[in-house]
Chimera marker file (.cmm) of the C-alpha trace (Angstrom):
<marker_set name="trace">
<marker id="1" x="-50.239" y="-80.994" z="-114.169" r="1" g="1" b="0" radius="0.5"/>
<marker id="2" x="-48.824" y="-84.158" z="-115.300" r="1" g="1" b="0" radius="0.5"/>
<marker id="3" x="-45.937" y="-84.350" z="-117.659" r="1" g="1" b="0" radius="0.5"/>
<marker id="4" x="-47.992" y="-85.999" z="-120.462" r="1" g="1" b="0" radius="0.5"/>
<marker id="5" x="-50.644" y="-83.312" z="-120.639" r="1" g="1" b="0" radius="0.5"/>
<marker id="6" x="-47.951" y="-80.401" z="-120.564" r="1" g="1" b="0" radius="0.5"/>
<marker id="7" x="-46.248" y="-82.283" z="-123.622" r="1" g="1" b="0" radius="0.5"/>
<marker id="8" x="-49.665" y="-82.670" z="-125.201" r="1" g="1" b="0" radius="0.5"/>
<marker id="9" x="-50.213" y="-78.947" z="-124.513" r="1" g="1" b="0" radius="0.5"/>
<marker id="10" x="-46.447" y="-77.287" z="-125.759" r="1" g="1" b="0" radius="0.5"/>
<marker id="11" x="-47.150" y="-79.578" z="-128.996" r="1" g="1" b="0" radius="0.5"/>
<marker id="12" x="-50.640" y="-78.407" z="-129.845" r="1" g="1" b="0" radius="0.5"/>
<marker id="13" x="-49.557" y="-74.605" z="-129.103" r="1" g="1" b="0" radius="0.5"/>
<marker id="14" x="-46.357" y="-74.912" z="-131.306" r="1" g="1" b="0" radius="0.5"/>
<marker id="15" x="-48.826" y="-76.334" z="-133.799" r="1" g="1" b="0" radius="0.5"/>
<marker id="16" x="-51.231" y="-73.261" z="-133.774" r="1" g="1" b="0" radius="0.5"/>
<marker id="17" x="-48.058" y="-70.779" z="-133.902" r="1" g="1" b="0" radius="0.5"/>
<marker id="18" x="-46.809" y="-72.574" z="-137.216" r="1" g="1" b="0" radius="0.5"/>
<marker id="19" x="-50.529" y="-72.516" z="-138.406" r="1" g="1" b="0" radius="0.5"/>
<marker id="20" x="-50.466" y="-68.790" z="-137.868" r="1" g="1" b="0" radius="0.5"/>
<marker id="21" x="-46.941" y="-68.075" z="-139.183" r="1" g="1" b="0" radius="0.5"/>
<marker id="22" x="-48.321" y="-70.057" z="-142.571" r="1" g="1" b="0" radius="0.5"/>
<marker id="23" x="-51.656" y="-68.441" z="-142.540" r="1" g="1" b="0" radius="0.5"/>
<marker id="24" x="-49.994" y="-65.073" z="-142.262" r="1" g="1" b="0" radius="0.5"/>
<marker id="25" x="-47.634" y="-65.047" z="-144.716" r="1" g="1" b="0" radius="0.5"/>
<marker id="26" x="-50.203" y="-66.539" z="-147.470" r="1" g="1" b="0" radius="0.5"/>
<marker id="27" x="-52.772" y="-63.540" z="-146.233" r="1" g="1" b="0" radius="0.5"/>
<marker id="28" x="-49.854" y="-61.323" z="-146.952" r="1" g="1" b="0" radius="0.5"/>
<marker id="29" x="-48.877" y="-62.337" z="-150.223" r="1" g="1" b="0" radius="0.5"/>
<marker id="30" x="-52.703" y="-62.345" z="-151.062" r="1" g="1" b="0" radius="0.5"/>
<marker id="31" x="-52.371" y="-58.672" z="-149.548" r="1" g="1" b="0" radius="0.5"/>
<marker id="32" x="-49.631" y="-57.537" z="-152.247" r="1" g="1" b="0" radius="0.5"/>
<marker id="33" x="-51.537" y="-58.970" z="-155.043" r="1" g="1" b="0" radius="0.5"/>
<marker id="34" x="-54.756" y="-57.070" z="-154.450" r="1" g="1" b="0" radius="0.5"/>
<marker id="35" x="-52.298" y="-53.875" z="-153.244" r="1" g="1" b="0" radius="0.5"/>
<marker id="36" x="-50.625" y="-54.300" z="-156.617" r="1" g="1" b="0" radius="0.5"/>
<marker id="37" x="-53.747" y="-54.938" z="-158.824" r="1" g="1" b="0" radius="0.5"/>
<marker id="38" x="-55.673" y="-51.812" z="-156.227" r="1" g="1" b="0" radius="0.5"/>
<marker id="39" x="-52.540" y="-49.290" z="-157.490" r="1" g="1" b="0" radius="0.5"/>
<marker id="40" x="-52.689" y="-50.444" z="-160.921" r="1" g="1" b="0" radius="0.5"/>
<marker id="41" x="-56.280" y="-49.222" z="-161.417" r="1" g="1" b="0" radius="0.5"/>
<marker id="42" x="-56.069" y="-46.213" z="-159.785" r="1" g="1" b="0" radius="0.5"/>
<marker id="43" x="-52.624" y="-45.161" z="-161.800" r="1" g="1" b="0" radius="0.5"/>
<marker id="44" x="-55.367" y="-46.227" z="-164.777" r="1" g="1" b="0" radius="0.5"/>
<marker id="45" x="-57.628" y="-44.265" z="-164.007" r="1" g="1" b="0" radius="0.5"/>
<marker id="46" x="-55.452" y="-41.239" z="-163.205" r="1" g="1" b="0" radius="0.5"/>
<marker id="47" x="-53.924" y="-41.009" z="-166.347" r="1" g="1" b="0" radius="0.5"/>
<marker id="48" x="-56.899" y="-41.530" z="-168.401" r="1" g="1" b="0" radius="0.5"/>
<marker id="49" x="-58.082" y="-38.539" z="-166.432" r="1" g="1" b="0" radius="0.5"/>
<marker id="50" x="-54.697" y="-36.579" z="-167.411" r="1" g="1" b="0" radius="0.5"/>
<marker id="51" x="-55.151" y="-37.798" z="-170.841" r="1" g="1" b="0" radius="0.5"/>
<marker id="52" x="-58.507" y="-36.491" z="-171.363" r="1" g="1" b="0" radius="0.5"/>
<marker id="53" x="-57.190" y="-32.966" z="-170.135" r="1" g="1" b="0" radius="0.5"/>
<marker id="54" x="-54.539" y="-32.670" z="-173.189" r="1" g="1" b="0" radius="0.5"/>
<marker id="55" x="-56.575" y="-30.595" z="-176.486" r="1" g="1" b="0" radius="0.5"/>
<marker id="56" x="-55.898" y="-33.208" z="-178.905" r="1" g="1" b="0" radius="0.5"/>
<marker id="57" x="-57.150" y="-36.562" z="-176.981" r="1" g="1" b="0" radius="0.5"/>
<marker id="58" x="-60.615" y="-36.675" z="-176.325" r="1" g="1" b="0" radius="0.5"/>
<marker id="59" x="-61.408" y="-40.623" z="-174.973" r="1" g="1" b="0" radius="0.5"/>
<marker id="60" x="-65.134" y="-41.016" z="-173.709" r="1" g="1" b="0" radius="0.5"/>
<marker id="61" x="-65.723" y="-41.687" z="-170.003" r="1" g="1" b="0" radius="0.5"/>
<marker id="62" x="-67.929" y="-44.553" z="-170.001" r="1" g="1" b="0" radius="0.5"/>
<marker id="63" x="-68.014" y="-47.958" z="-168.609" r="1" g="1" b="0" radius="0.5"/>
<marker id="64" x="-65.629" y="-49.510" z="-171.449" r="1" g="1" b="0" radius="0.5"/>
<marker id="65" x="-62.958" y="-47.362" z="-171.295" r="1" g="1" b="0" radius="0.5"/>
<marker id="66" x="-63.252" y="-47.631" z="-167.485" r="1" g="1" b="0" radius="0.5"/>
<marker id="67" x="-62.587" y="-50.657" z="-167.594" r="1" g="1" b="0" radius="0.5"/>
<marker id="68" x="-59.779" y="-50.928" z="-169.923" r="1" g="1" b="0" radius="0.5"/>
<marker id="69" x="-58.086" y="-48.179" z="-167.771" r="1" g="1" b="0" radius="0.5"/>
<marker id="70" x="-58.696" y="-50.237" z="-164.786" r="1" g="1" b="0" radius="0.5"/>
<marker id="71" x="-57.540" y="-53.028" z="-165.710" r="1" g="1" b="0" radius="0.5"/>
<marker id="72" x="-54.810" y="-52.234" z="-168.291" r="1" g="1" b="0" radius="0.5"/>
<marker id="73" x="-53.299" y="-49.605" z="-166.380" r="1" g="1" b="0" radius="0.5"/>
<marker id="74" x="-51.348" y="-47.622" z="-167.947" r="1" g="1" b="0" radius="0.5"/>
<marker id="75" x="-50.959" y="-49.967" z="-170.788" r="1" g="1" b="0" radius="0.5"/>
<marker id="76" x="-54.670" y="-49.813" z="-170.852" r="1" g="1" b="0" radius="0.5"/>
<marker id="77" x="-54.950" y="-46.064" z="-171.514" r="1" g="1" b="0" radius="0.5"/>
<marker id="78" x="-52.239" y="-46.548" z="-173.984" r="1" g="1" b="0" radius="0.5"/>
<marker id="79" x="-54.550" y="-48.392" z="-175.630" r="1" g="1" b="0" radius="0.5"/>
<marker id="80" x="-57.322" y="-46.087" z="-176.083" r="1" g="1" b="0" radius="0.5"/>
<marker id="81" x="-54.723" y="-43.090" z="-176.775" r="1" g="1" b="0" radius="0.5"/>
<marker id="82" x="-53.928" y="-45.619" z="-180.420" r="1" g="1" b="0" radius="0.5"/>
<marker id="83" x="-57.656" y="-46.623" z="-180.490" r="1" g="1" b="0" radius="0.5"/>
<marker id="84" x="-58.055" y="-42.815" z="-180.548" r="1" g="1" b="0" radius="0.5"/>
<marker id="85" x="-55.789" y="-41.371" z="-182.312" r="1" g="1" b="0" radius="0.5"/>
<marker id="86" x="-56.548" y="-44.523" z="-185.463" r="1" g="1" b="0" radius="0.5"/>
<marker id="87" x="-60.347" y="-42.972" z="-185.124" r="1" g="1" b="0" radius="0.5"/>
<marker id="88" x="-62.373" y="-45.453" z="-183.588" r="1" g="1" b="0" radius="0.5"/>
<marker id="89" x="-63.568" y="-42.840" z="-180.389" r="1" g="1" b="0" radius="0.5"/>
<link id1="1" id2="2" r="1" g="1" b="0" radius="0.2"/>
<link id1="2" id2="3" r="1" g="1" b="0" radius="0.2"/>
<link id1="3" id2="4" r="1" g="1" b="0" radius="0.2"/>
<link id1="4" id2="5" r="1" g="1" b="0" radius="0.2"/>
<link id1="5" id2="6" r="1" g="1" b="0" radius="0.2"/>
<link id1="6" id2="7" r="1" g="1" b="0" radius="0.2"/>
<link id1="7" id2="8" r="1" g="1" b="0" radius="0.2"/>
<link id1="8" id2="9" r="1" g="1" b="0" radius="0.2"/>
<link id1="9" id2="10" r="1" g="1" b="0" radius="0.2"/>
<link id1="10" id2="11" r="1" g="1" b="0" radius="0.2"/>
<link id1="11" id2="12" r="1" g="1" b="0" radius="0.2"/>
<link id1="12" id2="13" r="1" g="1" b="0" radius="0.2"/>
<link id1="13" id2="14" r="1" g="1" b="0" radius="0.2"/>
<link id1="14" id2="15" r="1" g="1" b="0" radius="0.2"/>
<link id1="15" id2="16" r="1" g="1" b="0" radius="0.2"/>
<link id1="16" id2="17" r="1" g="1" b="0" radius="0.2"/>
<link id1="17" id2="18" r="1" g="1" b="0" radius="0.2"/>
<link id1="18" id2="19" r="1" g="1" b="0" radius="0.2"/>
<link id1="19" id2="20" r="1" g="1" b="0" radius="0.2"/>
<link id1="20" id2="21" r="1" g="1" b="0" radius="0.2"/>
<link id1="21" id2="22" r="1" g="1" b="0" radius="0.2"/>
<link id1="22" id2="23" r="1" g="1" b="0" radius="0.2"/>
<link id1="23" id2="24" r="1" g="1" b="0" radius="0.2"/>
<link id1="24" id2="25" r="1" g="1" b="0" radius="0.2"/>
<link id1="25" id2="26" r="1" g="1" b="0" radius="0.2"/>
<link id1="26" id2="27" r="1" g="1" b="0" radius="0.2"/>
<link id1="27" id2="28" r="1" g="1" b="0" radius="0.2"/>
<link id1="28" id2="29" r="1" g="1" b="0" radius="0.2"/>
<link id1="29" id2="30" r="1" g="1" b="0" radius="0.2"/>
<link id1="30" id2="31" r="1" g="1" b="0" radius="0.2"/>
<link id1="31" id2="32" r="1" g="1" b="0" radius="0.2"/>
<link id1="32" id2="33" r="1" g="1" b="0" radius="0.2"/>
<link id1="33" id2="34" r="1" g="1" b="0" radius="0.2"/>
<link id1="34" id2="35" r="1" g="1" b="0" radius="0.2"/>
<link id1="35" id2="36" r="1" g="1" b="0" radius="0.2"/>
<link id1="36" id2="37" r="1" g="1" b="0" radius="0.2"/>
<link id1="37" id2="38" r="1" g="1" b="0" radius="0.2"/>
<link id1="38" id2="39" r="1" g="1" b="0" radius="0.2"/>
<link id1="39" id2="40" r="1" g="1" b="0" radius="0.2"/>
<link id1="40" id2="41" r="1" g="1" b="0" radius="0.2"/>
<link id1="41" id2="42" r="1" g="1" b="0" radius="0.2"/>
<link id1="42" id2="43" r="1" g="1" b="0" radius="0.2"/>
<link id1="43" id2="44" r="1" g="1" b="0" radius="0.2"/>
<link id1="44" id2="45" r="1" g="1" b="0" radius="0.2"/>
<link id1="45" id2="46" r="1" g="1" b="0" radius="0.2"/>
<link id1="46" id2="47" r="1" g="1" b="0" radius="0.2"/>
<link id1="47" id2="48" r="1" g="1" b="0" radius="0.2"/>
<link id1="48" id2="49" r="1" g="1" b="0" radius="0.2"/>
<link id1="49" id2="50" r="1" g="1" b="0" radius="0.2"/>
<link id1="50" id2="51" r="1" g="1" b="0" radius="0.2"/>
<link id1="51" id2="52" r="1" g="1" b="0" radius="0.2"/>
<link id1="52" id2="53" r="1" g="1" b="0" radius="0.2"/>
<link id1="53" id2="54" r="1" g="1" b="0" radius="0.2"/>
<link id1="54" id2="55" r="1" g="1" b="0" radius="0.2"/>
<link id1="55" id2="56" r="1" g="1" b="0" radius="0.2"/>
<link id1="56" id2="57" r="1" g="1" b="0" radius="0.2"/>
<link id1="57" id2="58" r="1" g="1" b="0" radius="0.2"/>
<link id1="58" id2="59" r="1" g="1" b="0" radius="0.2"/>
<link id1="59" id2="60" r="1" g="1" b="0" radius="0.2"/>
<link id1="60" id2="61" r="1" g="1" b="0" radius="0.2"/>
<link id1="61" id2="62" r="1" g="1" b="0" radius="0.2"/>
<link id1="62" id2="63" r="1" g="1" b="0" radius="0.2"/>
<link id1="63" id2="64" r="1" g="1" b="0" radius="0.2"/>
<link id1="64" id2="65" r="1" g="1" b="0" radius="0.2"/>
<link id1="65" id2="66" r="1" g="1" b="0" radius="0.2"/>
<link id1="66" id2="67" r="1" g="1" b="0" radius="0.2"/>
<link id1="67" id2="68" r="1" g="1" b="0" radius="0.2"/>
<link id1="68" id2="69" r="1" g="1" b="0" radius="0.2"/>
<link id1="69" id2="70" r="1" g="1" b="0" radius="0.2"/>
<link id1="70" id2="71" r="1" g="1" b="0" radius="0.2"/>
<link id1="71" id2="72" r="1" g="1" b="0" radius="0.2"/>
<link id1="72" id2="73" r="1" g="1" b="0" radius="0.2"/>
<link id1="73" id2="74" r="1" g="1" b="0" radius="0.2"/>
<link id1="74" id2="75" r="1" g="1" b="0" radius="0.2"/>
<link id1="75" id2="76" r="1" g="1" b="0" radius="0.2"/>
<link id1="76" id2="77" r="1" g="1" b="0" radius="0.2"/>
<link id1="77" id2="78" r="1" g="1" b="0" radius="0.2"/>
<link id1="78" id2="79" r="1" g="1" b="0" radius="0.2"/>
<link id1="79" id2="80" r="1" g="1" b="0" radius="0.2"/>
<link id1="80" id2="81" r="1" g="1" b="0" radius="0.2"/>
<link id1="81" id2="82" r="1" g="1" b="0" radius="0.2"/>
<link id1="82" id2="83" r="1" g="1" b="0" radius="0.2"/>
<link id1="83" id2="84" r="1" g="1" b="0" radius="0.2"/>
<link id1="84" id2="85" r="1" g="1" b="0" radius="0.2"/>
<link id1="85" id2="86" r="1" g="1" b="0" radius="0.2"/>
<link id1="86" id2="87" r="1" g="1" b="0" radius="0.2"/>
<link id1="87" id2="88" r="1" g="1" b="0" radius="0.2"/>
<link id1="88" id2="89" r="1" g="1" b="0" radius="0.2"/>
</marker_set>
C-alpha cells in the first residue's frame, strides 16, 4: 500500500466518522422531541382518565377529547375540565 492511497483512505474514514457523529446527534435530538411529545400524550391521557374518575367531572371519551388530551397534555385536559364545568359536555 502506497502512501497516497493510505492518505486517501484515513481521509475518507475520518469523513464517515464525522458523518456519523453529525447524523447521530441530529437522530438524537429528533429522539427527545418525539420522547417529549410521546410522554406528553400519555400524561394527557392519564389524567383525563383520573379526571373522569372524580363524581363531579364527567368529560366524554371520544375522539375529540382524545385528541385534545393528547395533544394538550395536561393543559389539554385543563381545557375540557373549564369546557366542562362552563356546560358545554
Amino acid at each position: 500500500m502506497d502512501i497516497v492511497s493510505f492518505i486517501n483512505l484515513l481521509v475518507i474514514g475520518l469523513f464517515l466518522v464525522l458523518l456519523g457523529i453529525v447524523g447521530i446527534k441530529i437522530l438524537f435530538k429528533i429522539g427527545k422531541t418525539v420522547s417529549g411529545i410521546v410522554f406528553n400524550m400519555l400524561l394527557g391521557f392519564a389524567v383525563l382518565f383520573l379526571a373522569n374518575l372524580l363524581p363531579f367531572i364527567n368529560i366524554p371519551i371520544n375522539i375529540l377529547t382524545i385528541a385534545v388530551a393528547g395533544f394538550g397534555g395536561i393543559m389539554g385536559v385543563g381545557l375540557l375540565i373549564f369546557a366542562q364545568v362552563l356546560g358545554f359536555f
